[in-house]
Every structure is written in structure tokens, then in C-alpha cells.
C-alpha atoms as one frame of an Amber mdcrd trajectory, in Angstrom:
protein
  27.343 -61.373 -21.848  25.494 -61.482 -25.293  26.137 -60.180 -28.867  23.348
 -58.472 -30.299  22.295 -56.566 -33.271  20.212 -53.103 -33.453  20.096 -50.976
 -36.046  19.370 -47.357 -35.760  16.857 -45.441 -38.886  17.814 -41.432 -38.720
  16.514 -39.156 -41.397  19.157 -36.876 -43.045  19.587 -33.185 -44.159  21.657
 -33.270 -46.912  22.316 -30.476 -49.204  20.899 -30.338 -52.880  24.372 -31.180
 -54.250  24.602 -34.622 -51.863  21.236 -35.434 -52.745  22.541 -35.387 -56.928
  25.251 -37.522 -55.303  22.633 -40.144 -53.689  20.573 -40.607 -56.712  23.990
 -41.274 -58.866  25.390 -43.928 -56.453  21.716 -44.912 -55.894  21.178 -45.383
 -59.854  24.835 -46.917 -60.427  23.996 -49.663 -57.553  20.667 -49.873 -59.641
  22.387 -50.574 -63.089  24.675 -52.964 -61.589  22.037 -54.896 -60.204  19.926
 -54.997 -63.466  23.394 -55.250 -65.789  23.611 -58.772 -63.499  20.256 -60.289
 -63.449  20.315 -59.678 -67.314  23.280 -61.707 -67.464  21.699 -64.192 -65.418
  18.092 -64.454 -67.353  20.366 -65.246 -70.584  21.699 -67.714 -68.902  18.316
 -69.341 -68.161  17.000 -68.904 -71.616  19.945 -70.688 -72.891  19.971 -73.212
 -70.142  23.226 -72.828 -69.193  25.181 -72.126 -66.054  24.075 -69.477 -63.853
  26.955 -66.821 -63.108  27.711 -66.180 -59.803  28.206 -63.332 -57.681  32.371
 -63.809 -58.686  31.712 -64.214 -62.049  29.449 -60.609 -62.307  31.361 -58.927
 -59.874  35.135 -59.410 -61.963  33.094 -57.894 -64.784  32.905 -54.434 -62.825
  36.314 -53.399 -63.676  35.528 -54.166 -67.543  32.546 -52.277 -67.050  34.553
 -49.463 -65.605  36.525 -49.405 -68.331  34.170 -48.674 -71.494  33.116 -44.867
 -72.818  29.683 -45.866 -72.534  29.823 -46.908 -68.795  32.894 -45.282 -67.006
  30.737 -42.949 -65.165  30.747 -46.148 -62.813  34.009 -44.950 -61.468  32.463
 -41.848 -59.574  30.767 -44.104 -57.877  32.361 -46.156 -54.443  32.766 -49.838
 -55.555  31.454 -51.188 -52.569  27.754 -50.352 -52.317  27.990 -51.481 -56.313
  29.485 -54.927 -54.792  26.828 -54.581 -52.049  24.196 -54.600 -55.126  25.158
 -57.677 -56.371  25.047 -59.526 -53.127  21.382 -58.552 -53.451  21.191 -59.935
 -56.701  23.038 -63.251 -55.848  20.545 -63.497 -52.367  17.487 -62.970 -54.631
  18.642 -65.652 -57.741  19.065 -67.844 -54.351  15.521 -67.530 -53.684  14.318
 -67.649 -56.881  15.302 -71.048 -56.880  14.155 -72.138 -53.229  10.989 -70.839
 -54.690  10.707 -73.102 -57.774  12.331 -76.237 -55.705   9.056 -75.905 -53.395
   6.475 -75.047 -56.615   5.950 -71.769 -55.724   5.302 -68.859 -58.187   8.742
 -67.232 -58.682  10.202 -64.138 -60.869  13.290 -62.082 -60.915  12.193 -58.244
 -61.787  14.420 -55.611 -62.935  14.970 -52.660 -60.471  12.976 -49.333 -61.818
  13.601 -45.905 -61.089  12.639 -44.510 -58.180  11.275 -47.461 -56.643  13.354
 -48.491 -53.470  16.694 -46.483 -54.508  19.146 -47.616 -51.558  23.141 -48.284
 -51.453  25.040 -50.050 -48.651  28.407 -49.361 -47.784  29.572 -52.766 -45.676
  32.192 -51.668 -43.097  31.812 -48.761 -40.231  31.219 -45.098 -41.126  32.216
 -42.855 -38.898  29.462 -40.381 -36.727  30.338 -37.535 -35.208  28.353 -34.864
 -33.884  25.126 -36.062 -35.546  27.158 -35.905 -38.587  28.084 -39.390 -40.990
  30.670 -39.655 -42.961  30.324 -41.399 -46.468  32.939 -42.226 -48.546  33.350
 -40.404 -51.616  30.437 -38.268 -50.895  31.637 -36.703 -47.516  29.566 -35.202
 -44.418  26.067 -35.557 -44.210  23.955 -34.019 -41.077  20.989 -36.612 -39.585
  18.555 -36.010 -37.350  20.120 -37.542 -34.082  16.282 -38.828 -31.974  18.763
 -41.395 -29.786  22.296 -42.073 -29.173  24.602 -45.022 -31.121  25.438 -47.452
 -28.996  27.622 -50.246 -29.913  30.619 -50.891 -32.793  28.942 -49.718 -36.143
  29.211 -52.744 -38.830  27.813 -51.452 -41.702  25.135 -48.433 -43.243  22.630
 -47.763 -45.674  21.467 -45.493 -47.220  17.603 -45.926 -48.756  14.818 -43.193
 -50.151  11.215 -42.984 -48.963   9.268 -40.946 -50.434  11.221 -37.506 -50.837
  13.105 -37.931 -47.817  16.483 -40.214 -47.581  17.617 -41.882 -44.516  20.245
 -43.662 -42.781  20.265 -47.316 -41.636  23.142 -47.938 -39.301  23.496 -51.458
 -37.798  25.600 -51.918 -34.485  26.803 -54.752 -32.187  26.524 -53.906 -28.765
  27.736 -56.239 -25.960  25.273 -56.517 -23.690  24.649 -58.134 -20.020  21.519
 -59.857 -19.831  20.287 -61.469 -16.795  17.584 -64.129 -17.116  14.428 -62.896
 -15.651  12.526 -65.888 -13.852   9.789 -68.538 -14.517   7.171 -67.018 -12.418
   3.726 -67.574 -13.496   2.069 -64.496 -12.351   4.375 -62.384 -15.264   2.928
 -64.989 -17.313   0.545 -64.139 -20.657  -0.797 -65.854 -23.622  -1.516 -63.770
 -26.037  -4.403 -64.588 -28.868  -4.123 -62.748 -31.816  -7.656 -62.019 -34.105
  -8.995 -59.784 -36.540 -12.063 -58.380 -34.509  -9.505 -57.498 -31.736  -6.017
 -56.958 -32.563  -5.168 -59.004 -29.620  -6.499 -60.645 -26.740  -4.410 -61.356
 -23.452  -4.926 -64.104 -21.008  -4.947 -61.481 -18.119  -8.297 -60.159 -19.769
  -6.415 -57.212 -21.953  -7.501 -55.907 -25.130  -5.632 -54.293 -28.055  -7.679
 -52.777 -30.783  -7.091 -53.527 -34.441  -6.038 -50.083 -35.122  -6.954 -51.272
 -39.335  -4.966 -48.657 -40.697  -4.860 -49.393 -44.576  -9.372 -49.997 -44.012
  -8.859 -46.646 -42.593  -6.688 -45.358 -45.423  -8.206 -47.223 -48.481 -10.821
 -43.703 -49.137  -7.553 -41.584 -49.760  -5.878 -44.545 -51.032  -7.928 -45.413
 -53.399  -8.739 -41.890 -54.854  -5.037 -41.389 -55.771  -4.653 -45.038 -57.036
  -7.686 -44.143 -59.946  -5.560 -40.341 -60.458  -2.593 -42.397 -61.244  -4.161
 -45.355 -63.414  -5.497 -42.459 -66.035  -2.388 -39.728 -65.709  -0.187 -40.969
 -69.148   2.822 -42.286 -69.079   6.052 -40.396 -68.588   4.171 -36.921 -67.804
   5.251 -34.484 -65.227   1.413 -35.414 -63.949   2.037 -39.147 -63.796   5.525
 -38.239 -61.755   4.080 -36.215 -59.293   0.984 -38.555 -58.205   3.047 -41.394
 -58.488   5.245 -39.321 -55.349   1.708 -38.560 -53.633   1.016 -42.343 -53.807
   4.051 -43.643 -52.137   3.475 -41.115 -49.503   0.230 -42.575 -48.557   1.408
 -45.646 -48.495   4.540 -44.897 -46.271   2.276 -43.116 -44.106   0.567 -46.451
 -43.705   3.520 -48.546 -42.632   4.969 -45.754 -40.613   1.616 -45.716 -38.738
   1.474 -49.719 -38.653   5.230 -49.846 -37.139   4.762 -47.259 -34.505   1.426
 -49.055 -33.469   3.424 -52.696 -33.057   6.760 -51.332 -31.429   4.904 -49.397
 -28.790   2.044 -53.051 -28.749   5.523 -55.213 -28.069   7.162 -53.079 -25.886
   4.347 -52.922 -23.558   3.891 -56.370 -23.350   7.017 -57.452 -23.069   7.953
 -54.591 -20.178   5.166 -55.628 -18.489   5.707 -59.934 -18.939   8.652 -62.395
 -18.150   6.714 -65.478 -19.829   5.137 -64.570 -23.425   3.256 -67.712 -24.984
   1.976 -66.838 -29.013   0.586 -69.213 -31.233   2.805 -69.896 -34.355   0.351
 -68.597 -37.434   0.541 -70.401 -40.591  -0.064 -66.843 -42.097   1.269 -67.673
 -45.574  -1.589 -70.152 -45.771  -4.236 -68.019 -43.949  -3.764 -65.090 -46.663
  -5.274 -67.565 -49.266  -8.436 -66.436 -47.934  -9.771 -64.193 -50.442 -12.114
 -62.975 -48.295  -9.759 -62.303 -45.358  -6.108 -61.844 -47.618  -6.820 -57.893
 -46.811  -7.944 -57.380 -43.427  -4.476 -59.877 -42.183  -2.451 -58.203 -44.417
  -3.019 -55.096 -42.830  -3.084 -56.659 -38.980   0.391 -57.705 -39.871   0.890
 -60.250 -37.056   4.540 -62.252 -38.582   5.702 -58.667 -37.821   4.393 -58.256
 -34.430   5.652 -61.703 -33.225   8.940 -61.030 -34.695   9.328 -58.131 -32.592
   8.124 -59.828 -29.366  10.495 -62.528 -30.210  13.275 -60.536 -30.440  12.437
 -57.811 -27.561  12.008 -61.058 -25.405  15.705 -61.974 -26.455  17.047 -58.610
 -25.596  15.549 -58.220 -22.106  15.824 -61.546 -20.579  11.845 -62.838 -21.001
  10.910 -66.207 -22.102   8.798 -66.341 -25.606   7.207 -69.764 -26.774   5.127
 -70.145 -29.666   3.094 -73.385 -29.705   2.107 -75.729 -32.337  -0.588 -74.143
 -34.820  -2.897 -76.958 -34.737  -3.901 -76.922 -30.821  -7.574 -76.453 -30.513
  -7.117 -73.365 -28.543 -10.365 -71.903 -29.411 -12.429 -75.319 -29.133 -11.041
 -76.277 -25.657 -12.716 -74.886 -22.653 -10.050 -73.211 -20.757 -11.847 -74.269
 -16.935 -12.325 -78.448 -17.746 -10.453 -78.676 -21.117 -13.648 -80.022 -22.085
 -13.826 -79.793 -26.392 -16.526 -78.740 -28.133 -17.357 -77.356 -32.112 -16.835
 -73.069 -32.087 -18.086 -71.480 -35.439 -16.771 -68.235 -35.909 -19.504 -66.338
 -35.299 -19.675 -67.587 -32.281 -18.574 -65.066 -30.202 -19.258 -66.386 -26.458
 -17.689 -69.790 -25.145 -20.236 -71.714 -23.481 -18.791 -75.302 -21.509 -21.782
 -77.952 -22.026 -19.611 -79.906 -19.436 -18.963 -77.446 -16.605 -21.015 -74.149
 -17.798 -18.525 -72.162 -17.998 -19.421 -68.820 -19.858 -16.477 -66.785 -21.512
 -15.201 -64.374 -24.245 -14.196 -67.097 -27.116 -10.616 -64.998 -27.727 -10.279
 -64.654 -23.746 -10.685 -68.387 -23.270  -7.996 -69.288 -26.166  -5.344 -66.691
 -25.027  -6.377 -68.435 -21.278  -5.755 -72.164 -23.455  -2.888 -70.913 -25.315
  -0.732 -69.101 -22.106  -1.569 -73.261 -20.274  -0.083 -74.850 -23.605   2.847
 -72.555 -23.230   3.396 -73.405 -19.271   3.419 -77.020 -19.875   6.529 -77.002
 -22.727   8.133 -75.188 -20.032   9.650 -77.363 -17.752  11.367 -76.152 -14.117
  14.814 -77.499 -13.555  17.160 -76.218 -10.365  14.233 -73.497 -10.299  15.227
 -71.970 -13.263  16.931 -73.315 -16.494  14.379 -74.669 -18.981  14.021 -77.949
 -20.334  12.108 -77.885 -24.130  10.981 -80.429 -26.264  12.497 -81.003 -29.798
   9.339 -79.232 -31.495   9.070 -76.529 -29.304  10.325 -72.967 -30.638  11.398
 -70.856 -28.607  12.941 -67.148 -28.482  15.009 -65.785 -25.840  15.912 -68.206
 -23.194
């Protein structure tokens, strides 16, 4: 028996007087957030010590307390708390950033742009109904059942719509599926093709922002001339994040139902692990991986795996998957445009992204290691998800 996390995304009905209510605890949570990292961007100019998450969040009451900002007290003090976590998290990172030379900023929150509130402890659900506190009932659109102890809930705008993020434990029995080599699949992932599976399947790059980028980049010139702060400039600026939610909405559907397929169909699911951060360099190339999106799509196989029993390995980045022959292991020089592998050793004649998912699923095999039958034995470097 196993502890796990799933969080459940339900779009709500609420009335026009709860939505008022969203945007003001939305744009409190906002002015917290940005009445902190101001506070904190002093404190860098003058060189001086950064305040903490304590130190901004004692201030609240203060805050409370003034003509000029006492409308904060219609607001629940715990998604304004919530806010400042953020805020604490992202000064965190800021720093991890500039300790490893990387280009850092802090922004201020806008308008508009990401409005969300958390509320940290359960809310209670009834009858496809949530309760919030000190706004009340709010109807959702119930697609599956909650399952689990609710933890925590947010609340976050896309587009004109607002949803509900609800994020439950649920103890769960998981039996460990075996180390059987015919369930077995390495998986190569590519640009041309999406994917390419040892067991000779193929999953299209579906390239939905290449698809998009006509429409996309039609509004993106409407909204670069409308001037600023015009009922015009407002209402392309809304037809612009639609397209662009559109986009990721397609792009998640696309990987969930990618994963779950594989991983229904699997026990053993061998990846490489993608230095992606360095791969996006590519000018040429930045685009086109962007929009494949694979950290997300091994993320989800990782955790799927986890859920439902299956192994998942991810081997080291710098095997020469592509350069090995998969029949003799002989190695040989592959350009990229190379699209057929021929063996000058054994003549072996293959699809180059069929022969490294064939290269890559063997690399996997061998880190795992057979003891009593079933428990696995892993080397230090290893990384593995699941069991």
C-alpha cells in the first residue's frame, strides 16, 4: 500500500456575482505577491538582507489595517498567505539561478495574466458542488469522480473560463507487475517522428503550434499595432490567449492519451534521459522541440509507470544509441540525414530511429538486474521511476 498524489482540473459555472468575487481574491493574492517582491528588490538594491516569507507575511495584518488597503480583509487570508509562499519559492530560485550563472529575474504579476488563489486545507464537494470559504457554493462540471482525502484547491483563470484544481491522496494497492521481456519497449523519441518504439511502432509528431503558427501569428501582428489600454487591445489580447490555450490543451490531450497507451500496453519502459535544456540552444531546432514537448511526456510515463506497477528506466544521455548497430553492436558515424542504418560489419539494413529505440530498450535490460525472479538490483547512476 502506496501514498499517491492526483489532482483533479474541473471547469466551474459560477454566477456573475462569484466571478466579481474571483477576480477580487484573485487581484488581492496578486497585490500581495507584488507588495512582497517589492519589498524584496529594495532589499537587493540596498544590499541588505532579504525578508523572508515571516517577515512579509506579519506585515499582512498592518496592511489590513490602513484606509488605503483594508479592502484586504474581504479577502480569506490564506490564499493571500498561499501568495507569498509563491513569492518566497520563486526568490528561492532566483538565487539557484544566479549560484549556477544562469540568466535570472523576478517579474511583477500583471493583470490578467495567470490570476489563481489557493486555499491550502480540504474544501468540501458535494454534489458537483465546492465549497469556498468566504465566497460560498460554486457548481463544476463533474467529467470523473474524487477519489481520495482532498489536501488542498485552486482556483486559476484560462482564458474566460475559471477552473478548479483539487489535489487528493488516495491510498492505493499496487502490485508489482513483472520483469518479462516480451512487455518490454524502448522508446526513441525524434522530431521527424514523435516517437519510435522498439516493437516497430510509430507516433506522429502531431506539431501543433507549426500547425497553429498561421492563426497564431495573424493575431500576434493585430495585437503588436492595437494601442495600449484600448477596449481593442483588451479584447485581442483575450483572442490571443485563447489560441494559445487551445495549443496546450491540444498538446496535453495528445501526450496523456501517447502515455497511457504505452504504459497500458508495457510492464518495462526504457527512455533516454534528454539533456533538453541544452538541446533548445539550437536556434534552428529551439521551436520545433519546444513544441514536441518531450520533459512533459517522460514525466507522465514516469509517473503513470509509478501508479500502475511498470518499471521505467531512463539511461545515460551520452550512449551512442543511434551509432550502434542494434544486431552486432558494431559502431559506426550516422549524420542526421541519414535516415537508413546500414551495418558495414554484419549488413544489417534498418530504420535509424527503429535501430536506437531497439539499442536503447537493450541498454535499459542490462541496468536491470533479476534477483529471486523479481526485485531489481540498480546501479548508483541509474534513474529509475516506479519500481
Amino acid at each position: 500500500m502506496i501514498q499517491i498524489q492526483k489532482a483533479y482540473k474541473f471547469r466551474l459555472n459560477p454566477s456573475k456575482e462569484v466571478k466579481e468575487k474571483f477576480a477580487q481574491f484573485a487581484g488581492c493574492a496578486r497585490y500581495v505577491y507584488n507588495y512582497g517582491l517589492s519589498l524584496v528588490k529594495k532589499a537587493l538594491e540596498a544590499k541588505s538582507k532579504i525578508p523572508s516569507y515571516a517577515d512579509i507575511a506579519n506585515l499582512l495584518p498592518q496592511l489590513k489595517l490602513k484606509e488605503e488597503t483594508k479592502w484586504l480583509n474581504d479577502v480569506h487570508s490564506q490564499p493571500l498567505q498561499q501568495k507569498l509562499k509563491d513569492l518566497d519559492l520563486a526568490v528561492k530560485q532566483f538565487f539557484n539561478k544566479i549560484k549556477k550563472k544562469e540568466k535570472a529575474n523576478l517579474h511583477f504579476k500583471k493583470k490578467d495574466q495567470g490570476d489563481s488563489f489557493r486555499y491550502p486545507q480540504p474544501i468540501k464537494c458535494e454534489n458537483n458542488k465546492a465549497y469556498l470559504p468566504k465566497i460560498g457554493w460554486v457548481k463544476y462540471r463533474a467529467t470523473q469522480a474524487i477519489e481520495g482525502t482532498i489536501k488542498q484547491a485552486t482556483i486559476k483563470k484560462e482564458g474566460d473560463h475559471w477552473y478548479i484544481c483539487i489535489v487528493c491522496t488516495i491510498d492505493k494497492e499496487i502490485s508489482k507487475a513483472k520483469l518479462d521481456e516480451n512487455r518490454a519497449v524502448g522508446i526513441d523519441l525524434g522530431l521527424l517522428n514523435f516517437a519510435y518504439t522498439s516493437d516497430n511502432l510509430i507516433i506522429e509528431n502531431p506539431r501543433l503550434l507549426k500547425a497553429s503558427l498561421k492563426k497564431l501569428g495573424k493575431v500576434q501582428r493585430i495585437h503588436a499595432r492595437a494601442k495600449r489600454g484600448s477596449q481593442n487591445k483588451k479584447k485581442i489580447t483575450k483572442k490571443l490567449i485563447k489560441v494559445h490555450l487551445k495549443i496546450k490543451n491540444q498538446r496535453n490531450d495528445f501526450l496523456h492519451k501517447a502515455t497511457t497507451m504505452l504504459v497500458n500496453n508495457h510492464d518495462i519502459i526504457v527512455v533516454e534521459n534528454l539533456a533538453i535544456r541544452n538541446m533548445v540552444r539550437n536556434r534552428h531546432l529551439s521551436r520545433s522541440i519546444s513544441d514536441a514537448a518531450w520533459g512533459i511526456f517522460v514525466n507522465l510515463l514516469k509517473y503513470k509507470c509509478s501508479w500502475n506497477g511498470k518499471h521505467f528506466v531512463q539511461i545515460d544521455k551520452f550512449q551512442p544509441t543511434s551509432k550502434l548497430c542494434s544486431h552486432c553492436q558494431n559502431k559506426q558515424d550516422m549524420p542526421l540525414n541519414k535516415r537508413i542504418f546500414n551495418c558495414s560489419s554484419c549488413g544489417l539494413a534498418i530504420d535509424r530511429d527503429l535501430n536506437a529505440s531497439k539499442n536503447i530498450l537493450a541498454a535499459g535490460m542490462s541496468v536491470l538486474k533479476l534477483v529471486d525472479g523479481n526485485d531489481i538490483s540498480l546501479p548508483n547512476e541509474a534513474r529509475i521511476g516506479g519500481f
